[in-house]
Residue, then its C-alpha position, 0 to 999 in steps of 0.5 A: x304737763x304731767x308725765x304718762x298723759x293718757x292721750x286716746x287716738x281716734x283713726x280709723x286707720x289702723x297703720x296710723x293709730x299703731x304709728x301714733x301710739x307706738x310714738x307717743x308710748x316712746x315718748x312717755x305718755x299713755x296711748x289708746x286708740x278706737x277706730x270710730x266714734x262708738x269705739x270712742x264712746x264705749x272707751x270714754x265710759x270706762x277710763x279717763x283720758x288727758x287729750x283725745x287726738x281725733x280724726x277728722x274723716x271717719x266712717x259713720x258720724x265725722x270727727x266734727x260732729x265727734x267734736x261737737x259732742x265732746x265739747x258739749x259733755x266734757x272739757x277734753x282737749x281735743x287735737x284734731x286730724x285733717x287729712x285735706x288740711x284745707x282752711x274750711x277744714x280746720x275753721x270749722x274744726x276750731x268752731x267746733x271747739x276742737x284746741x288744736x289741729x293739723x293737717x295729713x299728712x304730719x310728723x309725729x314730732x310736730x302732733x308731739x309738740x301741738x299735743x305738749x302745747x295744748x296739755x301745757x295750756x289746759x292744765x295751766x292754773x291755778x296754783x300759778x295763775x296770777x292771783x287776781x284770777x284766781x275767782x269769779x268774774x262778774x260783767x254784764x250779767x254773765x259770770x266765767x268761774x276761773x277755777x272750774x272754767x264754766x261760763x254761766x248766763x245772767x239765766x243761770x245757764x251753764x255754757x260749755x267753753x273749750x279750752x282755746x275760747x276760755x283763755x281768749x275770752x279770759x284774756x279780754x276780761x283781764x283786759x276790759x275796755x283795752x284793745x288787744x291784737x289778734x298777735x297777742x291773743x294768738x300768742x296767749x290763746x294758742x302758745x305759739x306765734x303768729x302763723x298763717x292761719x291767725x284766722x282761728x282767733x276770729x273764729x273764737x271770737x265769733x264763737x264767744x259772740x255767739x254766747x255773749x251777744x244779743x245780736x252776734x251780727x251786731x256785737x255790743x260786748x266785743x267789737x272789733x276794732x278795726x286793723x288793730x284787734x278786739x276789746x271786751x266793751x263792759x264793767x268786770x268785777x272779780x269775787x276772790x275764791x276762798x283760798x285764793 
């Protein structure tokens, strides 16, 4: 992680974006705020943020809907804000491709720290990544790109991954044909131990299957073994990138 991450805060609570950014400027980053999804858009166009920390209540279109569309125009690392803090809440949060959430209300330490984890996460690689990661993996068809993170189909179609479905779906290519448990995804995929709410890797995994498979209700290419975890059923095959 770098220092002065410029992290754009979307509430349209004025108190709480003034709290936020006043607490993430002491802490050496660079905050801006917006008040709705226009606000968000209009900022978006004129400067680049790190991280958008994005409220999941807001007037005119919803922070999941905000959520969605991010993910399908960029890979921004998004935290978002649950004022309920309820389990459908942050399911369809994450399905939305959001990298991190937290329910209302919260210390801003704890949004600090889950704002570090996920920056630390998403700004991993490569210079550190092992080497044999560093390039193309081939598997049925499909190609994940480890350098620019893009998912293309065996049409050629680009698929836009978010962050916490890029490293889950790399970690079970890295491990073809082995059965990982939820604790070891959780642990590679989110940065932290097991907590209550493990069901976020189900839902990643759905999410992939939903991409990968023909038929998600009947998946062929990542199956679940039962009390054990999941395992990627197919041949990988890594293209090193020049420079690698």
């Amino acid at each position: 992680m770098s220092t002065g991450d410029r992290i754009l805060v979307v509430d349209d609570d004025p108190d709480i974006r003034q709290l936020l950014c006043d607490y993430l400027r002491e802490a050496g980053m660079r905050p801006a705020a917006a008040a709705d999804g226009q606000a968000m858009w209009a900022w978006l166009e004129h400067h680049v943020a790190d991280l958008i920390v994005l409220d999941l209540m807001l007037p005119g279109t919803d922070g999941l809907a905000l959520c969605r569309a991010l993910r399908e125009r960029t890979r921004l690392p998004v935290v978002m804000l649950t004022a309920r803090g309820a389990l459908i809440d942050r399911i369809v949060g994450l399905e939305m491709g959001a990298d991190d959430y937290l329910p209302k209300p919260f210390d801003p330490r704890e949004l600090l720290a889950r704002i570090k984890g996920v920056l630390r996460r998403t700004q991993e690689f490569p210079p550190h990544a092992r080497a044999e990661e560093a390039g193309v993996l081939h598997f049925n068809g499909w190609q994940l790109d480890t350098r620019t993170r893009q998912l293309t189909s065996p049409a050629n179609v680009l698929v836009a991954l978010g962050g916490t479905d890029y490293r889950v779906l790399r970690e079970l290519l890295r491990h073809a044909n082995r059965t990982l448990s939820r604790d070891y995804l959780i642990e590679h995929a989110f940065d932290k131990e097991r907590s209550p709410f493990d069901r976020a890797i189900d839902v990643c995994i759905s999410r992939l299957r939903q991409h990968l498979e023909e038929d998600a209700r009947s998946p062929a290419v990542i199956r679940t073994v039962r009390n054990a975890g999941y395992v990627l059923t197919a041949e990988v095959t890594t293209r090193a990138m020049a420079g690698s």
